[in-house]
C-alpha positions as CSV (number, residue, x, y, z in Angstrom):
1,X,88.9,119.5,86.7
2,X,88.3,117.7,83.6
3,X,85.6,114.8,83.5
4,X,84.8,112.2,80.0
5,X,81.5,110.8,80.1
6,X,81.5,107.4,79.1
7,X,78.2,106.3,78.2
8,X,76.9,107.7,81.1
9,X,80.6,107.1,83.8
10,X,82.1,110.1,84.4
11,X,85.9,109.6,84.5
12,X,88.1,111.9,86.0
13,X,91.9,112.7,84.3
14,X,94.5,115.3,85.0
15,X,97.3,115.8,82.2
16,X,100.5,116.6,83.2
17,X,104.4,118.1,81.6
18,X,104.5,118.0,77.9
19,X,105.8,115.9,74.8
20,X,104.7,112.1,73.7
21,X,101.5,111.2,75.3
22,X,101.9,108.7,78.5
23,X,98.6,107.2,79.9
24,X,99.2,105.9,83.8
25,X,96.8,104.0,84.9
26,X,96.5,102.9,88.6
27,X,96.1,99.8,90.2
28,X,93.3,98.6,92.6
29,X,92.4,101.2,95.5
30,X,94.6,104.1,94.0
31,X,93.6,107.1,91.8
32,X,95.7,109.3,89.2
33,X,96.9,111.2,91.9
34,X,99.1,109.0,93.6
35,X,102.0,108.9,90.7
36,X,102.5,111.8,91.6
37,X,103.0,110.6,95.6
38,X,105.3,107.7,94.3
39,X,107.5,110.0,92.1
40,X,106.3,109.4,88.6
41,X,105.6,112.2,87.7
42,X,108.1,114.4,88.1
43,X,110.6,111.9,87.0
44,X,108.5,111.8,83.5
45,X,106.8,115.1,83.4
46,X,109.8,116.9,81.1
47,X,109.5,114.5,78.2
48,X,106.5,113.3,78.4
49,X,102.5,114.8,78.4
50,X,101.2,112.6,81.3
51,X,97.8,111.4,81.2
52,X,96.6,110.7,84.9
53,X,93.3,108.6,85.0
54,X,90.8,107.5,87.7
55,X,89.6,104.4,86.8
56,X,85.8,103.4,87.3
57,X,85.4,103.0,90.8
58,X,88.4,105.2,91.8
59,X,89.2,108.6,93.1
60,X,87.0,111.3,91.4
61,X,85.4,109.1,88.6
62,X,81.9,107.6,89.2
63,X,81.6,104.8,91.5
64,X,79.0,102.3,90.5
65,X,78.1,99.4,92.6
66,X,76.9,96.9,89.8
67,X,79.6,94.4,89.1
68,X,77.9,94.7,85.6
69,X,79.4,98.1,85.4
70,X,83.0,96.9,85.6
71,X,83.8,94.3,82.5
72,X,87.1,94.6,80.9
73,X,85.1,96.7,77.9
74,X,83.8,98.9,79.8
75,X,87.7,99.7,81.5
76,X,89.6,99.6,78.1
77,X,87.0,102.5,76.8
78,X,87.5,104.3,79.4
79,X,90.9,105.0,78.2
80,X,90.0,105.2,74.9
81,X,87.3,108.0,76.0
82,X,90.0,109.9,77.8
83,X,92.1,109.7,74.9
84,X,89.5,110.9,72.3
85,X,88.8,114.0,75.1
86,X,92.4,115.4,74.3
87,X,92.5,114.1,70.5
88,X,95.1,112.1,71.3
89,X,95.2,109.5,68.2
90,X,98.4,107.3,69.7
91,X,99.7,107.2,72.9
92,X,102.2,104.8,74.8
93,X,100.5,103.1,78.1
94,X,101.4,102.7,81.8
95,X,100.0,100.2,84.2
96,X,99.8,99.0,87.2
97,X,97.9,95.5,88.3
98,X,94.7,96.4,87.9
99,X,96.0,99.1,85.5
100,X,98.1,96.4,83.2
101,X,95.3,93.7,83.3
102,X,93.1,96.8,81.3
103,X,96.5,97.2,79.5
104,X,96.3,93.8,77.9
105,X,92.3,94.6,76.8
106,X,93.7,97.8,75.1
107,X,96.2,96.0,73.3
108,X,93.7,93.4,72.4
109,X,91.0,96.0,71.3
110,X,92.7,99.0,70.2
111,X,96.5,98.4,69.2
112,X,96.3,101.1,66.7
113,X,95.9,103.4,69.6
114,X,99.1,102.7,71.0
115,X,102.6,102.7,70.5
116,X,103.8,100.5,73.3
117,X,102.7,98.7,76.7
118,X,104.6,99.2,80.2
119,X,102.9,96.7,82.5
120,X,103.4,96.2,86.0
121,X,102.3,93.2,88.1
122,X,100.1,91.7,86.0
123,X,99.7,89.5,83.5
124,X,96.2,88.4,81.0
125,X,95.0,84.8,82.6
126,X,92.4,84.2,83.9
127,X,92.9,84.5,87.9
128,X,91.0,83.8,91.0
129,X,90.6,87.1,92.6
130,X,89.3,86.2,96.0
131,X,93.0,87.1,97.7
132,X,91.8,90.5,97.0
133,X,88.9,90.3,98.1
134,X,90.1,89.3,101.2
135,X,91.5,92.6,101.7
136,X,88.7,94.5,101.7
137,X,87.7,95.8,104.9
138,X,83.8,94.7,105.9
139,X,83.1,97.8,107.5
140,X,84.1,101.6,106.9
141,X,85.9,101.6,110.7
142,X,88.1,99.2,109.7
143,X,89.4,100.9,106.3
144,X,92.6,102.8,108.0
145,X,93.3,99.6,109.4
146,X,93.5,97.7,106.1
147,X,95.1,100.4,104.6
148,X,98.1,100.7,107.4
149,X,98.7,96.4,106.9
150,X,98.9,96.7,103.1
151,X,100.2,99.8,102.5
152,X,102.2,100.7,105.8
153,X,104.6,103.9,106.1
154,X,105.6,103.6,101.9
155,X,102.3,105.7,101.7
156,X,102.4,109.8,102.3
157,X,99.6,111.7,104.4
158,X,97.7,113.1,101.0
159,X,97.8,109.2,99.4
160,X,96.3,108.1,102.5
161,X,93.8,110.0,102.7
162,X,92.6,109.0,99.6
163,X,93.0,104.9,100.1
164,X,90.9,105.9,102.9
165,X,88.1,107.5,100.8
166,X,87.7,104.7,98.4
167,X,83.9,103.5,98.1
168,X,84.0,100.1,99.5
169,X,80.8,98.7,97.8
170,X,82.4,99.9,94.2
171,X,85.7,97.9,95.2
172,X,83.4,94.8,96.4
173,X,81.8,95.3,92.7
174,X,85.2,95.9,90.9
175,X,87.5,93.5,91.9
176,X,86.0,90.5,90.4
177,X,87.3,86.7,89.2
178,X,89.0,87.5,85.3
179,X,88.7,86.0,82.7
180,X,91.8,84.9,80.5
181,X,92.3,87.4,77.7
182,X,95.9,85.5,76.8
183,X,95.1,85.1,73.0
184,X,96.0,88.5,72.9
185,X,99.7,87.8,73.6
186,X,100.9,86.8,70.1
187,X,99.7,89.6,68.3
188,X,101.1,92.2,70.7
189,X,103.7,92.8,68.5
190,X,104.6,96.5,69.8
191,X,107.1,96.9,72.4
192,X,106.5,96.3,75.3
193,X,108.3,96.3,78.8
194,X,107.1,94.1,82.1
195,X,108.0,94.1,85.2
196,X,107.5,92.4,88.6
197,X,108.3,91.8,92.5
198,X,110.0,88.7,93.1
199,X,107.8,88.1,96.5
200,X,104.9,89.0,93.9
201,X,102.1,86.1,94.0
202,X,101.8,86.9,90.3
203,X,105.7,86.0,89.5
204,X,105.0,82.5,87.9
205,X,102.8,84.1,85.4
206,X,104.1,87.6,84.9
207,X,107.3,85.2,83.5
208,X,105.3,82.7,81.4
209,X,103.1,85.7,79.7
210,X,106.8,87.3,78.7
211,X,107.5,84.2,77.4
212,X,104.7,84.6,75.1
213,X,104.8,88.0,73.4
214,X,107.3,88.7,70.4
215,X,108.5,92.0,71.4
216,X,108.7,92.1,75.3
217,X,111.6,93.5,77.8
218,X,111.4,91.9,81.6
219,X,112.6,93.0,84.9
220,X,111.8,91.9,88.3
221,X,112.3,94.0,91.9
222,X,113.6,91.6,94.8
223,X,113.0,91.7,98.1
224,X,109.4,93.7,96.5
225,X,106.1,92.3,97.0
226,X,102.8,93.5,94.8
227,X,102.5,96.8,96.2
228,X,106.0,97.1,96.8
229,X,107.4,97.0,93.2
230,X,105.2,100.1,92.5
231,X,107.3,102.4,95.2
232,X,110.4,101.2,93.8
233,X,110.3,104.2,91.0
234,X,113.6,105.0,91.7
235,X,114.3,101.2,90.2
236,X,111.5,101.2,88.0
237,X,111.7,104.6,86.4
238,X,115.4,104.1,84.4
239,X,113.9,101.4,82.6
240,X,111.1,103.2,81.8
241,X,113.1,106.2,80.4
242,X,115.5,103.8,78.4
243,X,112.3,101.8,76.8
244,X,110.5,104.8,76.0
245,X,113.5,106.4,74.0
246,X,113.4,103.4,72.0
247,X,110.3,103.3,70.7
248,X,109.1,104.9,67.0
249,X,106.0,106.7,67.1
């Protein structure tokens, strides 16, 4: 089970199929292991050498509960960490809310390391985070009923399982008010490709930051809310596979 300390955060990654490497990174409350549940993986696997993270906070990587613990830095070298583990100099980049929010650090802090974004649901403004926050259960009894409102019957039994595993004093202490990191959008001059559900809260400003970047391709998912345009793969996933055959590395 492979583990990269990061300045003292262990952070768990799997590495899947073979070819170009392919960083996924999760959203808030998942772990590596769910592309996998979603159909990701095995939709990506042939062409690509998959690079399943658990971010800070998530799944089997340490689990601090100092908010301090959680800045956008500390996320973005994470990956970075993960990425110098496997001596992987360039790699394109998949994420997911919480996943494409760190997406826009990387491309702010590290460009070189990568060849092109794929961000889902998210967008780099700063954005008031409390509708989150709100999800979080107060207790650890009322976790599977949280998880059943948000996440319904989309979810399988092994997924599950883990949402309901999830440290809920690390969420409290991750899921914090951001910061806007939007000056990065000009010079994010590698492809990139966004998407979003149209019953997404983040719609308005998924649209405006592709309005913004030089190089980007845009989809939306109707009738998908947040967590619904993530178990669309069999939507999302061709336009993943045509952008990716596009881009030089």
């Amino acid at each position: 089970m492979p583990f990269v300390n990061n300045q003292g955060v262990r952070i768990h990654y799997e590495t899947v199929g073979s070819g170009s490497a392919l960083v996924l990174h999760h959203g808030t409350f998942g772990s590596g292991a769910d592309w996998a549940d979603v159909g990701y993986v095995d939709a990506l696997k042939e062409d690509h050498q998959l690079i399943l993270l658990d971010s800070r906070g998530h799944g089997e990587s340490d689990k601090p509960h100092d908010p301090a613990a959680y800045g956008l830095a500390h996320r973005t070298s994470d990956v970075l960490a993960v990425l110098d583990d496997l001596s992987i100099q360039k790699a394109d980049y998949f994420g997911f809310s919480l996943g494409g929010w760190i997406g826009f650090g990387l491309a702010k802090h590290a460009p070189h390391r990568f060849n092109s974004f794929i961000l889902g649901a998210a967008h780099p403004y700063a954005e008031d985070m409390q509708p989150f926050r709100d999800y979080m259960p107060r207790s650890p009894e009322a976790v599977p009923t949280m998880v059943d409102q948000v996440f319904g019957s989309r979810i399988t039994p092994t997924m599950r399982s883990r949402l309901l595993a999830n440290d809920l004093k690390a969420l409290r202490a991750l899921t914090q008010d951001r910061e806007s990191n939007a000056d990065v959008l000009p010079s994010m001059t590698m492809p990139c490709l966004l998407f979003v559900g149209e019953l997404d809260p983040r719609l308005a400003k998924v649209k405006e930051c592709v309005s913004e970047l030089p190089n980007a391709t845009f989809f939306t998912l109707p009738e998908s809310d947040h967590i619904g345009a993530l178990f669309r793969s069999d939507v999302v996933i061709p336009h993943i596979k045509a952008f990716l055959s596009k881009v030089r590395r």
